[in-house]
ZADO-1210 file (C-alpha; in nm, 4 decimals, padded with zeros to 6 digits):
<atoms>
<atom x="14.7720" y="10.7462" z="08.3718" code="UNK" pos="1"/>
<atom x="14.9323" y="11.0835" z="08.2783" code="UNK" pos="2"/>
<atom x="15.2846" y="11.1180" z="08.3154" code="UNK" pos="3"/>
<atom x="15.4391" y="11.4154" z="08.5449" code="UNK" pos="4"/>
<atom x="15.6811" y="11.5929" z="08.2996" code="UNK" pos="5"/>
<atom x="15.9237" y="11.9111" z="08.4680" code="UNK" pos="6"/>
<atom x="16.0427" y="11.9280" z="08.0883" code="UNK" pos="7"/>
<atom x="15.7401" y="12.1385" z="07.9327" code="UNK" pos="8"/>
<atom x="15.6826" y="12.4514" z="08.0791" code="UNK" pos="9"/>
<atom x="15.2818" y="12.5474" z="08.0179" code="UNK" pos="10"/>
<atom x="15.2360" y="12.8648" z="07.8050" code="UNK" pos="11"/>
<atom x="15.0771" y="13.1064" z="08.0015" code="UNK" pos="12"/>
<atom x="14.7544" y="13.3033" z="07.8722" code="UNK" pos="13"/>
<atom x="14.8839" y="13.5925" z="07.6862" code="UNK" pos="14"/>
<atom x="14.6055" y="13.8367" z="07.8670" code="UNK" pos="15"/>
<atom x="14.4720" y="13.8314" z="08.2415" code="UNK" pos="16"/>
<atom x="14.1140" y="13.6179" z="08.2383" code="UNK" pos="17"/>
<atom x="13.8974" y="13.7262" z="08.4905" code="UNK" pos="18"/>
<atom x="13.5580" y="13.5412" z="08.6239" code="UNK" pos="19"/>
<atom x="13.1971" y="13.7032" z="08.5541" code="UNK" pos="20"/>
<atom x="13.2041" y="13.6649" z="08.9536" code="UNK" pos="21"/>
<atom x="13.5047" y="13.8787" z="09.0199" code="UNK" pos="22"/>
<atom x="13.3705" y="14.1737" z="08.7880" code="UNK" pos="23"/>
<atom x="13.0684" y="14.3764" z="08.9170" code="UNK" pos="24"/>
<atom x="12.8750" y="14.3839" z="08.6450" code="UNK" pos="25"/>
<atom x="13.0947" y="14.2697" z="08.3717" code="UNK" pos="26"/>
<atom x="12.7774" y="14.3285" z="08.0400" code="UNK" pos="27"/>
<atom x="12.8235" y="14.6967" z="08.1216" code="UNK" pos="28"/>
<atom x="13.2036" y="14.6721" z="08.1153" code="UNK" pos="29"/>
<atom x="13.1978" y="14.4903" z="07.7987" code="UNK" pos="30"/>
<atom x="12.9228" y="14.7657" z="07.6525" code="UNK" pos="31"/>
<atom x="13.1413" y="15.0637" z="07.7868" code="UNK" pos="32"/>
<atom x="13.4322" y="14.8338" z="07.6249" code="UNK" pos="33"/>
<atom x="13.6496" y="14.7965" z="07.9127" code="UNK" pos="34"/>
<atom x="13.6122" y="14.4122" z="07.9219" code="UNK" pos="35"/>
<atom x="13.5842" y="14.1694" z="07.6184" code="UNK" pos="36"/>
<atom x="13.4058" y="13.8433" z="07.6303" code="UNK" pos="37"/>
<atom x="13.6425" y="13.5329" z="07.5848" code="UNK" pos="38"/>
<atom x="13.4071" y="13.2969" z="07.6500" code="UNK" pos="39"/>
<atom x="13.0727" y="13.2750" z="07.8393" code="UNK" pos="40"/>
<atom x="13.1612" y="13.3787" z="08.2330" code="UNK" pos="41"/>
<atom x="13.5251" y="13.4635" z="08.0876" code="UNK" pos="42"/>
<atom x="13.6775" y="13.8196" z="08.0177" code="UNK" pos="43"/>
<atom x="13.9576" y="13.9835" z="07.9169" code="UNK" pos="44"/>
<atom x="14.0771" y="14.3671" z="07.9213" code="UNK" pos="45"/>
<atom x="13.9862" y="14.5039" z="07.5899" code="UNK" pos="46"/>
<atom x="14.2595" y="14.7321" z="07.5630" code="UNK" pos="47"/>
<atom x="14.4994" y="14.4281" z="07.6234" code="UNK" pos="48"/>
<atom x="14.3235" y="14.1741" z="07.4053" code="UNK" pos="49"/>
<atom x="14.2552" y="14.3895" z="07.1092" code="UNK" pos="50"/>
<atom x="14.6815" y="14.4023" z="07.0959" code="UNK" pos="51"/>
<atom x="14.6855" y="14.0048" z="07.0543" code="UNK" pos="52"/>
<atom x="14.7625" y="13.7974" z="06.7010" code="UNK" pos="53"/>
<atom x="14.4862" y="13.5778" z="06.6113" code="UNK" pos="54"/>
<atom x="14.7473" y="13.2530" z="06.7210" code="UNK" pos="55"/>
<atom x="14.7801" y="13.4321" z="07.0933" code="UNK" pos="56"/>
<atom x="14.4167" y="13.4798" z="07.0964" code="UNK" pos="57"/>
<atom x="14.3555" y="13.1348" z="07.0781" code="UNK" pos="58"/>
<atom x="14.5826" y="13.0880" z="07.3680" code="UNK" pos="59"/>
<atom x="14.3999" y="13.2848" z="07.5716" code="UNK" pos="60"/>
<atom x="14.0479" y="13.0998" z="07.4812" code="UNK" pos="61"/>
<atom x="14.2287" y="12.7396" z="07.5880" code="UNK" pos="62"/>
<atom x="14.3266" y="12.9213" z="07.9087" code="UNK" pos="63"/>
<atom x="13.9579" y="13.0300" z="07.9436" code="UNK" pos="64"/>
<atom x="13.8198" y="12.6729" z="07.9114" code="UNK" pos="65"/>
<atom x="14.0642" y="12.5624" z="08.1457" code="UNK" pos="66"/>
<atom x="13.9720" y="12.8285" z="08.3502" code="UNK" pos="67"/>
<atom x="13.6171" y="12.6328" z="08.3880" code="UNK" pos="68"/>
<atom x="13.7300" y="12.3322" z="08.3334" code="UNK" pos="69"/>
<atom x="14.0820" y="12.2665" z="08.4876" code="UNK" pos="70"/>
<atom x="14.0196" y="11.8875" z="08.4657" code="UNK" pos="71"/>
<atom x="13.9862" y="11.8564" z="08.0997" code="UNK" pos="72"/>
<atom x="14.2399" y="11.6939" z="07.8916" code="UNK" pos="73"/>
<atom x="14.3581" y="11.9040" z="07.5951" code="UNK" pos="74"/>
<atom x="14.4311" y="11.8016" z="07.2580" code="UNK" pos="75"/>
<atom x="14.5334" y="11.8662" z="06.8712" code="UNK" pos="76"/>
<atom x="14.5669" y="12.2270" z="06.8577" code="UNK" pos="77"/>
<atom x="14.5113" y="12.3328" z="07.1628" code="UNK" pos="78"/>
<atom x="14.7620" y="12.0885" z="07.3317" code="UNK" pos="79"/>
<atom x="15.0285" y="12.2137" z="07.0827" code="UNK" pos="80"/>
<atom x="14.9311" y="12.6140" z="07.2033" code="UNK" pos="81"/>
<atom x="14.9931" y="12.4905" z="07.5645" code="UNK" pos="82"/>
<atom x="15.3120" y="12.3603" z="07.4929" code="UNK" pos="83"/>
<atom x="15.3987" y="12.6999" z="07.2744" code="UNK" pos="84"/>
<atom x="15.4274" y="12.4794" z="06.9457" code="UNK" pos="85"/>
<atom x="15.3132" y="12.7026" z="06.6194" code="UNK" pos="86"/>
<atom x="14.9575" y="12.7491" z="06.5454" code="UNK" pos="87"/>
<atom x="14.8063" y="12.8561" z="06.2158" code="UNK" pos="88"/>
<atom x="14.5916" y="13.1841" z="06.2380" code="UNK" pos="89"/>
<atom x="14.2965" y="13.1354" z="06.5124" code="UNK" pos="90"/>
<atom x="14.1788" y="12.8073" z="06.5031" code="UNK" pos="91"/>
<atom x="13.8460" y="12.9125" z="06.6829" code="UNK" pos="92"/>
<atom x="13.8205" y="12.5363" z="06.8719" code="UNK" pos="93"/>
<atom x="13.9607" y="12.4167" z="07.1228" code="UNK" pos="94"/>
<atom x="14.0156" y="12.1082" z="07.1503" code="UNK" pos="95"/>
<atom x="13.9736" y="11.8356" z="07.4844" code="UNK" pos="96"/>
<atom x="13.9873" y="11.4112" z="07.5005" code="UNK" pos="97"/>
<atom x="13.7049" y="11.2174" z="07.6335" code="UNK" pos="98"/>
<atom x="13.6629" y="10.8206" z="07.7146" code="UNK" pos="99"/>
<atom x="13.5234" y="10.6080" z="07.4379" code="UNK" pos="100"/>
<atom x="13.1816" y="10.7163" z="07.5234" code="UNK" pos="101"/>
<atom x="12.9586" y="10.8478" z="07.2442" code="UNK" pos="102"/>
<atom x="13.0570" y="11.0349" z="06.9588" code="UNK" pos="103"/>
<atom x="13.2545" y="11.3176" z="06.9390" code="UNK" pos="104"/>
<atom x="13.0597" y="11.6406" z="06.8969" code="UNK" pos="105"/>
<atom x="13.1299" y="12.0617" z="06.9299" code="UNK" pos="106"/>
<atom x="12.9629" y="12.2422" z="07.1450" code="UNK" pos="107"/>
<atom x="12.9873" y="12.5785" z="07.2997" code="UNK" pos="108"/>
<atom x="13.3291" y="12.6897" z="07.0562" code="UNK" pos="109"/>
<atom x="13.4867" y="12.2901" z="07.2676" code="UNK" pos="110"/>
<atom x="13.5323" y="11.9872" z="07.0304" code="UNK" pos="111"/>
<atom x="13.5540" y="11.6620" z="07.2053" code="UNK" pos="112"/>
<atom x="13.7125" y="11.3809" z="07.0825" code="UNK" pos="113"/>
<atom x="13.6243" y="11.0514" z="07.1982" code="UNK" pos="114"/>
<atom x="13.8897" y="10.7507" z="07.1594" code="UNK" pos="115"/>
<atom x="13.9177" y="10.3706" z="07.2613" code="UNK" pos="116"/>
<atom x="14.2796" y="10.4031" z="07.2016" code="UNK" pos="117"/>
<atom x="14.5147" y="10.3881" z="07.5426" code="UNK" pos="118"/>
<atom x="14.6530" y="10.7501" z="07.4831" code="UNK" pos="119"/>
<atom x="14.9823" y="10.8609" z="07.5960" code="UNK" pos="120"/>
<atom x="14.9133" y="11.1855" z="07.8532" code="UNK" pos="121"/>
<atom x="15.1367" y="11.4428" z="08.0323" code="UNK" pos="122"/>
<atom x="15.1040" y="11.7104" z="08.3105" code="UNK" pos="123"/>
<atom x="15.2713" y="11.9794" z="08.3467" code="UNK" pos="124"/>
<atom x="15.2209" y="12.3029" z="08.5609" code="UNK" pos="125"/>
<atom x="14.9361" y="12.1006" z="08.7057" code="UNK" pos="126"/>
<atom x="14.7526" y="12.0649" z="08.3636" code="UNK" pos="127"/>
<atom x="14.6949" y="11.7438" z="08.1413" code="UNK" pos="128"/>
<atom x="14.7696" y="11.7359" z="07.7808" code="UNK" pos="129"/>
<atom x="14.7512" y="11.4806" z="07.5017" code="UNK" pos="130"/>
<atom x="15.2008" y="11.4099" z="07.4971" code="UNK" pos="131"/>
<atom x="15.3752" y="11.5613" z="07.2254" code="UNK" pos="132"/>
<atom x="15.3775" y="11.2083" z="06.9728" code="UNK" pos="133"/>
<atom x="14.9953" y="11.1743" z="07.0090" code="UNK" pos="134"/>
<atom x="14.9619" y="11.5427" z="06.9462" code="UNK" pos="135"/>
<atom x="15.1665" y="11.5322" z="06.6302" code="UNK" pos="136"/>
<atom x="14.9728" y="11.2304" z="06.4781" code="UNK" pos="137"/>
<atom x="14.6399" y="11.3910" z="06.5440" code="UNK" pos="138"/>
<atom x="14.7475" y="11.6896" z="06.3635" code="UNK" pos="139"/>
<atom x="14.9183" y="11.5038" z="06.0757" code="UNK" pos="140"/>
<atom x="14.5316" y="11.2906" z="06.0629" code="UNK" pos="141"/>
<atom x="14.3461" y="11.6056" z="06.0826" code="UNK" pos="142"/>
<atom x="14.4990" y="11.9252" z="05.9119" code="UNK" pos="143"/>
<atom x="14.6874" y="11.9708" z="05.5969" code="UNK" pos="144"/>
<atom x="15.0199" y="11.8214" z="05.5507" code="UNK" pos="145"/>
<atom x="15.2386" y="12.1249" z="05.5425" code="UNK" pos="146"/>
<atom x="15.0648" y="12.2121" z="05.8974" code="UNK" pos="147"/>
<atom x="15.1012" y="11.8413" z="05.9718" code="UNK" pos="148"/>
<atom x="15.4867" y="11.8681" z="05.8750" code="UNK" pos="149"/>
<atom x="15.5293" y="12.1641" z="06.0846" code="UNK" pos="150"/>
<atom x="15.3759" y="12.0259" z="06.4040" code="UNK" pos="151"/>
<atom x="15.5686" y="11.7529" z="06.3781" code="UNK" pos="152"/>
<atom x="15.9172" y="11.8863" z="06.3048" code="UNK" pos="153"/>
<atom x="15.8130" y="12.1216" z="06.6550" code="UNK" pos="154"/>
<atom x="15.7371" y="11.8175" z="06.8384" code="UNK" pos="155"/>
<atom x="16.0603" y="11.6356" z="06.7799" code="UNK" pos="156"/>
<atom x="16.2131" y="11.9428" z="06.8850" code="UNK" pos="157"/>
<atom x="16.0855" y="11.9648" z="07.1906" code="UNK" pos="158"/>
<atom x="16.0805" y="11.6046" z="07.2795" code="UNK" pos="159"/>
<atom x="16.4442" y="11.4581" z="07.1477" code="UNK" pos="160"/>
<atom x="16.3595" y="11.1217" z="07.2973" code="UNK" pos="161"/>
<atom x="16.0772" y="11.1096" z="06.9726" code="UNK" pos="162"/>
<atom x="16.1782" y="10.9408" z="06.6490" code="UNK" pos="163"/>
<atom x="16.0154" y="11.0102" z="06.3162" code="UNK" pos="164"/>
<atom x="15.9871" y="10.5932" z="06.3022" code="UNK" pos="165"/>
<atom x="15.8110" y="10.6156" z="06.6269" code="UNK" pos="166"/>
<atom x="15.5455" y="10.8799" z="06.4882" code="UNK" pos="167"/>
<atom x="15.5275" y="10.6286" z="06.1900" code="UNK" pos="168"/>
<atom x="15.4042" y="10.3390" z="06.4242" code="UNK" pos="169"/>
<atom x="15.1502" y="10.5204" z="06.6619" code="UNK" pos="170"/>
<atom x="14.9842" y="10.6560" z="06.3117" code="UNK" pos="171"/>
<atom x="14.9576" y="10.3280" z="06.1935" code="UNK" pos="172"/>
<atom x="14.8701" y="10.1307" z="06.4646" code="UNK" pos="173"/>
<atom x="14.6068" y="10.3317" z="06.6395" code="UNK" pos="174"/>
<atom x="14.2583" y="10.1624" z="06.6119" code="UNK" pos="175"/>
<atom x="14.0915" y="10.3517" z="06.3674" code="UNK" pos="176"/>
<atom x="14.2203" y="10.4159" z="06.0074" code="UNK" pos="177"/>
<atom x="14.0488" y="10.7668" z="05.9802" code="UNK" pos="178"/>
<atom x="14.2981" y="11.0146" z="05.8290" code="UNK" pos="179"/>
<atom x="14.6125" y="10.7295" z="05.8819" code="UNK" pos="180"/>
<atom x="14.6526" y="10.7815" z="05.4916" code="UNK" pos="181"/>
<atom x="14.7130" y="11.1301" z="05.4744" code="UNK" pos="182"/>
<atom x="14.9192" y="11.1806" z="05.7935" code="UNK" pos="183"/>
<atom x="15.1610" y="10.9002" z="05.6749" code="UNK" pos="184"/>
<atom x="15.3223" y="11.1959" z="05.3712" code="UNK" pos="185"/>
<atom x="15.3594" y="11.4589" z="05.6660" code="UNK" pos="186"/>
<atom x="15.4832" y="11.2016" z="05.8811" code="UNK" pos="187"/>
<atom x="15.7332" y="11.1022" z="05.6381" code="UNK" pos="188"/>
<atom x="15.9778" y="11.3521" z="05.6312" code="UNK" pos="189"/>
<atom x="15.9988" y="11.5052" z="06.0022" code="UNK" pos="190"/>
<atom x="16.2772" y="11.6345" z="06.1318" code="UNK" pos="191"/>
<atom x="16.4163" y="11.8758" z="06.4254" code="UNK" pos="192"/>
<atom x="16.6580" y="12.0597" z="06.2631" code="UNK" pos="193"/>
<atom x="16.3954" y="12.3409" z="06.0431" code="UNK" pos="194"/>
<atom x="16.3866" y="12.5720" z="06.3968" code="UNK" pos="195"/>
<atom x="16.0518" y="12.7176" z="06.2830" code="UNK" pos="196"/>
<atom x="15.7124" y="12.6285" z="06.1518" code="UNK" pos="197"/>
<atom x="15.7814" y="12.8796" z="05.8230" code="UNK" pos="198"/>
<atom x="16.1219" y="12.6596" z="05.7567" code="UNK" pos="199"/>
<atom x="15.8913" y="12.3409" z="05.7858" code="UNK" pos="200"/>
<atom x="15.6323" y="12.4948" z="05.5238" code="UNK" pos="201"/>
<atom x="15.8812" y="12.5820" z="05.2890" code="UNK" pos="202"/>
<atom x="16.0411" y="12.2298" z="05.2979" code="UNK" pos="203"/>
<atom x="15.6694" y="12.0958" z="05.1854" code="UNK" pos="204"/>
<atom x="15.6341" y="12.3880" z="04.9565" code="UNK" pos="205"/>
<atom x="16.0080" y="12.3408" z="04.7836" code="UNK" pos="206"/>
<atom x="15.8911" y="11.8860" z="04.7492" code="UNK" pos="207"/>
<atom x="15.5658" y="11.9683" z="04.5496" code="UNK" pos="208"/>
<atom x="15.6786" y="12.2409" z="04.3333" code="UNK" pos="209"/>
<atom x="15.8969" y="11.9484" z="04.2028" code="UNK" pos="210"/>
<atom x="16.2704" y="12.0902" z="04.3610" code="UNK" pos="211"/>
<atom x="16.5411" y="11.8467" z="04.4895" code="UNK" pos="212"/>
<atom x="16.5267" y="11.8329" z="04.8989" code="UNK" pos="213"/>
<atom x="16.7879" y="12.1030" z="05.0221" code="UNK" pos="214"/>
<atom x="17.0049" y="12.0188" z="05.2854" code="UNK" pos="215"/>
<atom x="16.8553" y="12.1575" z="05.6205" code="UNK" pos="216"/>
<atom x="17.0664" y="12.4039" z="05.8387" code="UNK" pos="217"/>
<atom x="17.3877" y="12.3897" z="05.6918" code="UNK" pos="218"/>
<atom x="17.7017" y="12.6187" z="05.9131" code="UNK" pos="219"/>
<atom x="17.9470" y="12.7630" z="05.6943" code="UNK" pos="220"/>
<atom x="18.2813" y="12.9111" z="05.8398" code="UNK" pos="221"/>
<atom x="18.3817" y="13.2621" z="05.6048" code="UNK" pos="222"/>
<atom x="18.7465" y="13.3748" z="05.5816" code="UNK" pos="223"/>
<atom x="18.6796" y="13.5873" z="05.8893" code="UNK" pos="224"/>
<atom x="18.6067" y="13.3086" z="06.0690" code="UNK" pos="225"/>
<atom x="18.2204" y="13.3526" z="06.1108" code="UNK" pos="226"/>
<atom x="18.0064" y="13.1442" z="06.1018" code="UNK" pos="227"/>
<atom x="17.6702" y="13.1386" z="05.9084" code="UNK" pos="228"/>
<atom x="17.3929" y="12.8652" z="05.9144" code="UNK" pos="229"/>
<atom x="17.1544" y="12.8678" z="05.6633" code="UNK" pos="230"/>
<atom x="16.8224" y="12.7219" z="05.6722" code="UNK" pos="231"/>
<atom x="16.8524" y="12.4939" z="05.2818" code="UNK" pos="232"/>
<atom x="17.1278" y="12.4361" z="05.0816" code="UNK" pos="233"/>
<atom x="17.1077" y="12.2856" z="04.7222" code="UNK" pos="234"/>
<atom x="17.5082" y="12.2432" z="04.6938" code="UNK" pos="235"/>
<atom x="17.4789" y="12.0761" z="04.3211" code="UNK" pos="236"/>
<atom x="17.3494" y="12.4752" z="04.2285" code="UNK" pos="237"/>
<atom x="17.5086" y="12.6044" z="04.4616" code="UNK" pos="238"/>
<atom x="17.2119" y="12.7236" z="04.6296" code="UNK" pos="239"/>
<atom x="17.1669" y="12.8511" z="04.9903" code="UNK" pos="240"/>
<atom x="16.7660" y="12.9326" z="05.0888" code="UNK" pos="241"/>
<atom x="16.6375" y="13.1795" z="05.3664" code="UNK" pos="242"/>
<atom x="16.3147" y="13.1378" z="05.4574" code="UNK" pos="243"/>
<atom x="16.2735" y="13.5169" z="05.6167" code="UNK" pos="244"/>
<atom x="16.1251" y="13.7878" z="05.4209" code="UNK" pos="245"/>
<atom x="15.8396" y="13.9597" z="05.5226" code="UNK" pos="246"/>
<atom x="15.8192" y="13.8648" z="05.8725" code="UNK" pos="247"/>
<atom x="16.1455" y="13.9008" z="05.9872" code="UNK" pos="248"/>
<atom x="16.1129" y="14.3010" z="05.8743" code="UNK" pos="249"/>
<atom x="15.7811" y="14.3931" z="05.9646" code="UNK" pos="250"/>
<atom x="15.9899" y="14.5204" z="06.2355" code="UNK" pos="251"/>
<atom x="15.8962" y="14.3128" z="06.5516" code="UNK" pos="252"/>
<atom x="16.2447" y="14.1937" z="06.5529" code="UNK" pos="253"/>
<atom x="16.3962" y="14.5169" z="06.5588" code="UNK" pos="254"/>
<atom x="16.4966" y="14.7622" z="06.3580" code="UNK" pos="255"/>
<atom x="16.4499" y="14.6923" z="06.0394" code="UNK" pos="256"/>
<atom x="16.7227" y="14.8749" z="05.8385" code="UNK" pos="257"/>
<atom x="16.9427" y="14.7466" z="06.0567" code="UNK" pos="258"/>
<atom x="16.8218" y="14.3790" z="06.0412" code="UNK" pos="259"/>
<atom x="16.8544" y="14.4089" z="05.6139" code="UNK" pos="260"/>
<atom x="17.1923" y="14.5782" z="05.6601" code="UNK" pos="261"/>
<atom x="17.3323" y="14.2452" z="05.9095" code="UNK" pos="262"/>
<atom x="17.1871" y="14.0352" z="05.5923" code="UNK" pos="263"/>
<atom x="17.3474" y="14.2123" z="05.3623" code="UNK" pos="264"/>
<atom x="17.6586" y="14.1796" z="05.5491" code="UNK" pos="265"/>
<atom x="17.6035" y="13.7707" z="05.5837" code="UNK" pos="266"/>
<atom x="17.4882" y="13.7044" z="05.2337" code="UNK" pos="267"/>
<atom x="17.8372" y="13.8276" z="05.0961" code="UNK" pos="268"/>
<atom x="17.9934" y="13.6065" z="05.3467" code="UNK" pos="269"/>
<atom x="17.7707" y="13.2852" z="05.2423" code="UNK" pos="270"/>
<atom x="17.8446" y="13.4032" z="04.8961" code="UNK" pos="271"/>
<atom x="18.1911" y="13.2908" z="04.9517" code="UNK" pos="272"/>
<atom x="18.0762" y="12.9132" z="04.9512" code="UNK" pos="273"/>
<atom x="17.7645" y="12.9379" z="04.7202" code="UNK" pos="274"/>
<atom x="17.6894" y="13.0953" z="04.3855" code="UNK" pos="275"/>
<atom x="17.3330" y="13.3142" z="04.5104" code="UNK" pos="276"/>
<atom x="17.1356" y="13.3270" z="04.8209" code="UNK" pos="277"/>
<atom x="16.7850" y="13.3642" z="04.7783" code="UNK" pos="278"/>
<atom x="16.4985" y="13.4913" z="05.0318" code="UNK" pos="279"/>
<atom x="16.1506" y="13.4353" z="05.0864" code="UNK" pos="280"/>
<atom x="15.8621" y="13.5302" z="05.2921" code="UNK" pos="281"/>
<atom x="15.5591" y="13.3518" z="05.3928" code="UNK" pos="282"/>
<atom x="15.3059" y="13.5036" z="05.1078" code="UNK" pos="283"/>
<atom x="15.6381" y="13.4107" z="04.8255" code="UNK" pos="284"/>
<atom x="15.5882" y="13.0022" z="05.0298" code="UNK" pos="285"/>
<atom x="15.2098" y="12.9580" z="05.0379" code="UNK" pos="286"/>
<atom x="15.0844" y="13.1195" z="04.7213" code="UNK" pos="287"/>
<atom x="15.4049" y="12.9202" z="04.5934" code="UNK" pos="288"/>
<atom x="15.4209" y="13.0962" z="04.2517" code="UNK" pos="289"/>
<atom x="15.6201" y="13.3783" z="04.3890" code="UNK" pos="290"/>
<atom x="15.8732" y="13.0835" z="04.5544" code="UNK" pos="291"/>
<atom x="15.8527" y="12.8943" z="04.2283" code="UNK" pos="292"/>
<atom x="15.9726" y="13.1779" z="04.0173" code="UNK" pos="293"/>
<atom x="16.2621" y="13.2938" z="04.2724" code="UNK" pos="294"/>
<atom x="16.4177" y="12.9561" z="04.2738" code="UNK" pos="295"/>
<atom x="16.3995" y="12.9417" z="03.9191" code="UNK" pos="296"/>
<atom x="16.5312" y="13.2414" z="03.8784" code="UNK" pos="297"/>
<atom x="16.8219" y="13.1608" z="04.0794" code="UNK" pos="298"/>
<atom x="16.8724" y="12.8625" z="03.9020" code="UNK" pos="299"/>
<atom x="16.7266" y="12.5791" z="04.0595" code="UNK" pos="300"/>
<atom x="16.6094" y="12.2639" z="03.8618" code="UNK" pos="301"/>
<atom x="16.2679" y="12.0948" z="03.8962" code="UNK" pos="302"/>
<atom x="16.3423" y="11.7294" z="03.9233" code="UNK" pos="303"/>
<atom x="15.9861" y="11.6204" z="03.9395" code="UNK" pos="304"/>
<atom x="15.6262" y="11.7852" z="03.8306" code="UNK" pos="305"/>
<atom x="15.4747" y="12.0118" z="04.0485" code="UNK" pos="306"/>
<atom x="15.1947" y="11.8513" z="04.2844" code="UNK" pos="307"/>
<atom x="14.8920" y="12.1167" z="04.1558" code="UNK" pos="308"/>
<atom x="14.6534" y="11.9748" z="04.4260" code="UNK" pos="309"/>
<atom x="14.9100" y="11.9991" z="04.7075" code="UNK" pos="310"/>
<atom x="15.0028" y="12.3435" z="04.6548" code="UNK" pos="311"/>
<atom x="14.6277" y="12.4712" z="04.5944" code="UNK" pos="312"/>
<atom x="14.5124" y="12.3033" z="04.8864" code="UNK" pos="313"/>
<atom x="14.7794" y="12.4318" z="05.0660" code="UNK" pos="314"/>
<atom x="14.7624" y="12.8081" z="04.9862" code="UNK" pos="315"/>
<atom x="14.3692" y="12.7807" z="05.0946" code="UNK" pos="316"/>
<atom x="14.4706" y="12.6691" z="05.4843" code="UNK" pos="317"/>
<atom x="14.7925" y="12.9014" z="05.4979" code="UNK" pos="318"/>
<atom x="14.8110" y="13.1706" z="05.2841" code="UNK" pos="319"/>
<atom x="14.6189" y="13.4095" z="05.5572" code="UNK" pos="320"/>
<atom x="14.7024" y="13.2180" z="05.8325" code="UNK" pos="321"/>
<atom x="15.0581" y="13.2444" z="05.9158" code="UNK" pos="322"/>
<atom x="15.1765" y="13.1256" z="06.2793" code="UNK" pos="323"/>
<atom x="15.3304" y="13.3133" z="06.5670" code="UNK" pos="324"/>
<atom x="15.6435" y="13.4921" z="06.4291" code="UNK" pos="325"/>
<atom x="15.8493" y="13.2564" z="06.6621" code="UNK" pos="326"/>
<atom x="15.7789" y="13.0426" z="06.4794" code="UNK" pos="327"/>
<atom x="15.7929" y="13.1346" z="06.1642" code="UNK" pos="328"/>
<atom x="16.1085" y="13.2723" z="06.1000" code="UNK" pos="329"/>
</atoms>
């Protein structure tokens, strides 16, 4: 039975979804471009869904189904958009749980998964979703490992009572073995303390390009007392890492003179306790060359070779699809 939960807080749909039954005519709306089709019987206003990232997007289309289908059970992505975890571009499904009857299939833009396994189920604001351990191991099964590693690190921080170990055991004891190999590296190495999915990227980004593991989310106290945390630390270089760049001054954080002046101001204080700081943005993580160089550059040693397939595989599912800036740093 699904477990009532007053811990998760639902995220709401991004734009207002309105019923083909509540709109007079809602085909000339959408041709005089008023109203944008979300799904069949679904809309949106166009002026308010043309503003939305591809990641809120899909938000809005897992509201829509639920919209028409407020008893289905939600999964893999879509279960991590509910619960405002980081999603990767617009993954165009969505995503519901079934009984062990039939085969999955896809139809009408709705993947169902079927399962024999005894899954462990939440509600919250009235809706059911697949709990935050199941929803990390499905991930870790199905995607790529640095999304895998992302989703999980997000899951342990918003459940605390999860454990790494306990991920470990659901992969590897559910009943069938598809995709239990290749969850078990993302699996691996999770851990709450990266606060975003870009910190989580970099940390499988830095491991195949053959670096040392950094320590994560070190606090530093400067002579005047502030204190700085930064997101890796390689103290044998004396090393600190910022995974920032790009997105954090596009300017939807502020100012963005401003936000490069406060850096300035902070690197010279971290540069009390380490030799150089380096930065990097999402493109410098996922087409990893750029990352590879800057480390190197500021004199960071590989320990191990570079993981070629890793890396390549990894810049084709994330180069273009970063996640919401929230989570991304």
């Amino acid at each position: 039975m699904p477990q009532p939960t007053s811990a998760l807080t639902i995220a709401p749909s991004p734009a207002p979804l309105l019923r083909a039954e509540d709109v007079p005519h809602p085909e000339r709306a959408v041709a005089r471009r008023e109203l944008v089709k979300v799904r069949r019987g679904v809309y949106a206003p166009a002026q308010t869904w043309m503003g939305l990232a591809p990641w809120t997007r899909y938000l809005a289309e897992v509201h829509a189904v639920l919209l028409q289908h407020p008893g289905f059970v939600f999964s893999h992505e879509s279960a991590v958009a509910l619960m405002g975890g980081p999603v990767f571009g617009n993954p165009g499904i969505v995503h519901v749980l079934a009984p062990d009857v039939g085969a999955s299939r896809l139809a009408s833009g709705i993947r169902t998964h079927t399962t024999s396994d005894d899954r462990a189920l939440i509600v919250a604001d009235g809706i059911t979703i697949a709990a935050p351990a199941e929803t990390a191991v499905d991930i870790a099964r199905a995607r790529h490992p640095a999304i895998g590693l992302a989703v999980g690190d997000a899951m342990l921080r918003l459940d605390d009572t999860l454990s790494r170990e306990h991920l470990q055991v659901l992969n590897e004891t559910r009943a069938t073995k598809r995709g239990r190999r290749i969850a078990r590296w993302a699996l691996g190495p999770l851990d709450p303390r990266p606060e975003t999915a870009f910190e989580s990227v970099s940390r499988a980004v830095i491991e195949w390009l053959g670096f040392p593991a950094p320590e994560l989310q070190r606090s530093f106290v400067a002579s005047s007392g502030e204190v700085d945390r930064s997101d890796f630390v390689w103290e044998s270089d004396a090393l600190a890492g910022e995974a920032d760049g790009d997105l954090k001054f596009d300017g939807r954080f502020g100012d963005a003179g401003a936000l490069l002046r406060r850096q300035r101001v902070r690197d010279a204080r971290l540069r009390q306790h380490v030799r150089a700081v380096a930065h990097w943005g999402w493109h410098d993580a996922t087409t990893f060359s750029p990352l590879a160089t800057l480390l190197r550059g500021a004199g960071l040693r590989s320990i191990a070779p570079q993981n070629i397939a890793a890396l390549t595989s990894m810049r084709q599912a994330l180069a273009s699809r970063a996640p919401h800036p929230a989570a991304a740093g």
